[in-house]
C-alpha positions as CSV (number, residue, x, y, z in Angstrom):
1,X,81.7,34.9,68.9
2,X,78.9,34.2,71.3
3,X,76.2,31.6,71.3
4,X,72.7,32.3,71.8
5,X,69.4,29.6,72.1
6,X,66.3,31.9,73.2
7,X,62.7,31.4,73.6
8,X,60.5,33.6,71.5
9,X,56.9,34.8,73.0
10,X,53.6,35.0,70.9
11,X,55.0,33.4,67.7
12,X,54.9,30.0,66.3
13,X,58.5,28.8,66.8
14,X,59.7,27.2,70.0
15,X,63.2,28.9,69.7
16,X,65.7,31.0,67.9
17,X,69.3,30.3,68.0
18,X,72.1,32.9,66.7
19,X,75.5,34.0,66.9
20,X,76.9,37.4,67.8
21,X,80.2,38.6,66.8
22,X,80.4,41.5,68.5
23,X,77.0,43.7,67.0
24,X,77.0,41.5,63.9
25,X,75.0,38.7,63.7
26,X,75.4,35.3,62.4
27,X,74.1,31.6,61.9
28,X,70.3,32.3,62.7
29,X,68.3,29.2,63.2
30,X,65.1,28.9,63.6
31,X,63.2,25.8,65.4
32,X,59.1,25.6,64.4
33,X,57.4,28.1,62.4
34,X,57.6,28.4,58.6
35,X,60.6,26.7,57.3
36,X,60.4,29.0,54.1
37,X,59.9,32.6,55.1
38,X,62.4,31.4,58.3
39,X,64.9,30.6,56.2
40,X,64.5,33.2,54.2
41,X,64.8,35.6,56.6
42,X,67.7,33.5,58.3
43,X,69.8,34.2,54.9
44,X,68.7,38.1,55.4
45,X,69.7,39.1,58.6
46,X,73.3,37.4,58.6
47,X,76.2,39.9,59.1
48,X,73.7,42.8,59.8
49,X,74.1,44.5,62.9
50,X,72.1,44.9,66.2
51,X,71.1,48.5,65.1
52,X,70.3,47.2,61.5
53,X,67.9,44.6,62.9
54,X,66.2,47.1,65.0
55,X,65.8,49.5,62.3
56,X,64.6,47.3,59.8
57,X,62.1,44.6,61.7
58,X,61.5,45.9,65.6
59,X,57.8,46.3,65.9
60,X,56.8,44.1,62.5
61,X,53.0,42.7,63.7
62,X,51.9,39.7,62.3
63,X,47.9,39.1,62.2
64,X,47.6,41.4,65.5
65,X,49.7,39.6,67.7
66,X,51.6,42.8,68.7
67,X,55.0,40.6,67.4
68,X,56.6,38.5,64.5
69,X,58.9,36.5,63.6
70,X,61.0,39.4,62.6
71,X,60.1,41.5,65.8
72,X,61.2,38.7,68.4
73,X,64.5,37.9,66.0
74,X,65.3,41.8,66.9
75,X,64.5,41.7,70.2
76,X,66.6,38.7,71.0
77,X,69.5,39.8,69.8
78,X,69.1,43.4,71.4
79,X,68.6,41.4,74.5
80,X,71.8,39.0,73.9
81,X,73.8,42.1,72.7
82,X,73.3,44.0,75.7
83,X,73.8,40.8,78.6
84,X,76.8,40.6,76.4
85,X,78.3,43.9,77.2
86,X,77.2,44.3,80.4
């Protein structure tokens, strides 16, 4: 299992941190933003895969930002996943 602490761009928090096992991922924190909904969606995502995340949240806009929350969450990990295996 890998450790990951990255900066998010164009949304409220200051960083995600996340664990990937592999494709699956784990132990999502979130620092700034909306405790709730991030916490929420913290619960969500664990033990989905990379693909799953894609699938399910790439893309997400919130209030014409052209990102989200959800949307950076996905591209992190994609981005972690494939340092990882190269």
């Amino acid at each position: 299992m890998t450790h990951f602490e990255l900066k998010p761009k164009g949304v409220c928090p200051k960083q995600i941190s996340f664990d990937l096992d592999g494709n699956i991922l784990h132990n999502v924190k979130f620092t700034g933003g909306c405790p709730g909904n991030l916490q929420a969606l913290s619960r969500v995502v664990d033990g989905m895969t990379v693909e799953q995340l894609d699938q399910m949240f790439n893309g997400i806009d919130c209030a014409g930002k052209g990102t989200s929350c959800s949307d950076q969450l996905a591209r992190l990990v994609r981005q972690a996943y494939e340092t990882q295996k190269a």
